[in-house]
C-alpha positions in Angstrom: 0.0 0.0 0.0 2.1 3.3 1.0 5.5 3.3 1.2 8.1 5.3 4.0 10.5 7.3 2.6 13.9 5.5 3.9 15.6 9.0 5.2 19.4 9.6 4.8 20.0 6.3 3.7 18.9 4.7 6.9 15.8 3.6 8.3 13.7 6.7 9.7 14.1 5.0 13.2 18.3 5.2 13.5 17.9 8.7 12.1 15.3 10.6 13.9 17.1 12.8 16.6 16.5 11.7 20.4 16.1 13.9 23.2 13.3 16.7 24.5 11.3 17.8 21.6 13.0 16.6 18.8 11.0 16.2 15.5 10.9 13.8 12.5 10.7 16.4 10.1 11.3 17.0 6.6 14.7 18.0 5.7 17.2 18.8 2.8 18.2 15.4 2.6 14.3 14.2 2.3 14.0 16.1 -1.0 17.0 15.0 -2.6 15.9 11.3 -1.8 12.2 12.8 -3.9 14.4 14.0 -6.2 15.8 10.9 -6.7 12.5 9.3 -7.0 11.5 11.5 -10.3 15.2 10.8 -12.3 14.6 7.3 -11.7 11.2 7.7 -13.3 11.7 8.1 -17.0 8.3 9.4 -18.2 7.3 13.3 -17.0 4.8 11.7 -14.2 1.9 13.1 -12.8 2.2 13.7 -8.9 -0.6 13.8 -6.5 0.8 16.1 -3.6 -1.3 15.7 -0.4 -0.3 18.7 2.6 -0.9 16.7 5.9 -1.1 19.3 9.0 2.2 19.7 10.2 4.5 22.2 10.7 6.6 20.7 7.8 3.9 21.6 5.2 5.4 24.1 4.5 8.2 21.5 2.2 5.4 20.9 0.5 6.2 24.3 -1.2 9.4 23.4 -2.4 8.6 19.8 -3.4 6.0 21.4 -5.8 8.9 23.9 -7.3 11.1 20.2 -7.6 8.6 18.7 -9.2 8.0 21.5 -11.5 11.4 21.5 -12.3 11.6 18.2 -13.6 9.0 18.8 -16.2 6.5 16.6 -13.6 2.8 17.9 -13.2 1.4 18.4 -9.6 -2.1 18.4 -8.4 -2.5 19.4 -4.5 -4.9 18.4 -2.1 -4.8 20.5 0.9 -6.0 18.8 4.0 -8.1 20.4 7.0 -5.8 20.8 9.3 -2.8 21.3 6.4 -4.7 25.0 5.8 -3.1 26.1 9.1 0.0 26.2 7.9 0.1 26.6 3.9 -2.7 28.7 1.9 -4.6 27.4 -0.9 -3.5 30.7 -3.1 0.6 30.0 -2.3 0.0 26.5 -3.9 -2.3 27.3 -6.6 0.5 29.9 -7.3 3.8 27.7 -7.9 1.5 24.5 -9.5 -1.0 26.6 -11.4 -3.6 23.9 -10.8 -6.8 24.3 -8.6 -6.2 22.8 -5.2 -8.3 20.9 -4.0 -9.9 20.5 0.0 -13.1 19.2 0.2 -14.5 15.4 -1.2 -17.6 17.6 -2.3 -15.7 20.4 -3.5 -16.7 21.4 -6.7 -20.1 20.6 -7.3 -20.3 21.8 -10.9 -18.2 19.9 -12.1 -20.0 16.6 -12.7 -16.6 14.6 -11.6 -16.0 12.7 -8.2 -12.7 14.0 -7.3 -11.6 11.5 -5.8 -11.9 9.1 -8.3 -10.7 11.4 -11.4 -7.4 12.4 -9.0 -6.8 8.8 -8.0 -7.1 7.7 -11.7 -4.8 11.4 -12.9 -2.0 10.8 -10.4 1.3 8.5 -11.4 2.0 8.3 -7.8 0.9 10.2 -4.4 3.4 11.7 -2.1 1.9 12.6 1.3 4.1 15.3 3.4 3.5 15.8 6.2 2.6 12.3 6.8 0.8 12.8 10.5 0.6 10.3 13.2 -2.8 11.0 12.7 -2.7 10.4 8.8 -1.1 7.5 9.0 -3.4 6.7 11.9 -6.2 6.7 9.4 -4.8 4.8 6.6 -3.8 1.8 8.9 -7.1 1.8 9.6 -8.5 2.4 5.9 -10.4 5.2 7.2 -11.8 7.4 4.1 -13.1 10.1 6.1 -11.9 12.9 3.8 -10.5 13.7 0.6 -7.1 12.5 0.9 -8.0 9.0 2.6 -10.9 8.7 -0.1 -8.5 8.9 -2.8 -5.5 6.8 -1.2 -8.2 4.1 -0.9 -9.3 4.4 -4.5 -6.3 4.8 -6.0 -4.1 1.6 -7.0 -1.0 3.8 -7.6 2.4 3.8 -5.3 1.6 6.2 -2.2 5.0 7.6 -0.6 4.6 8.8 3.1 6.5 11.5 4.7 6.5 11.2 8.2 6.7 14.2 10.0 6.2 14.3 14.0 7.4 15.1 17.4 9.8 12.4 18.0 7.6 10.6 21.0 4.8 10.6 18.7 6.6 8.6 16.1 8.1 6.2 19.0 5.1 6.0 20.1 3.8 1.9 20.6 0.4 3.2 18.6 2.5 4.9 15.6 4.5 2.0 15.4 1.8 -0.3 15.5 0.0 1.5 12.3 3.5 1.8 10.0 3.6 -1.8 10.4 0.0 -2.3 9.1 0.5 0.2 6.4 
């Protein structure tokens, strides 16, 4: 189903930073390893960029200029909570695509979203990838647009984790990477 990003060449566990309020977060190195991901891809490929609500959304930004770069489309769902920390017009600027928030978003349309993204999209890259997101997937919970289309799509889905480091130790968080 998804796959975690293996960051800085070793597993995210050996590599996330111990000690009082230290973060998994998304870094220099987590890009290139992205970046990575598109050169080994030959075709220009369509990417499905879901914002998570983290204070690491705000990558998002500059995967979307990467992507760009590389000649790759993007499409952006921004999540609920990922509004409080990126805008809808800041994306809609650098991927000049609507973004999209809401399952029921555009009524006029005639289109389910969810299915026409999950169809659209080469592959999905969630960052920030929440305890709570991931939370949801383990538990194939399609409560919103970005678990509705995760679940209908049959494409690769790449998570980023991105957390307070007790949160991603945590026996629960754990529990649901090994599901997913």
């Amino acid at each position: 189903m998804a796959k975690l990003l293996k960051l800085r060449g070793k597993a995210m566990q050996n590599a996330v930073p111990k000690g009082e309020g230290g973060m998994v977060a998304i870094l220099g190195e987590d890009i290139k390893k992205i970046n990575e991901l598109i050169e080994n891809n030959k075709s220009k490929s369509a990417n499905l960029l879901i914002i998570g609500g983290g204070i690491s959304a705000y990558k998002s930004l500059d995967l979307i200029r990467l992507l760009q770069r590389k000649d790759c489309s993007v499409k952006v769902i921004l999540t609920k909570t990922g509004k409080k920390f990126v805008t809808s017009l800041s994306i809609s600027s650098l991927s000049k695509n609507r973004v999209f928030e809401d399952t029921f978003g555009d009524k006029n349309s005639g289109k389910m979203d969810h299915i026409s993204l999950s169809r659209w999209a080469d592959a999905t890259i969630v960052l920030p990838s929440t305890a709570n997101f991931m939370s949801k997937l383990s538990r194939g919970s399609a409560d919103d647009l970005a678990t509705t289309v995760i679940l209908a799509s049959d494409k690769e889905t790449f998570l980023i984790p991105a957390m307070n480091v007790r949160m991603w130790e945590h026996k629960a968080t754990q529990k649901n990477l090994k599901t997913l």
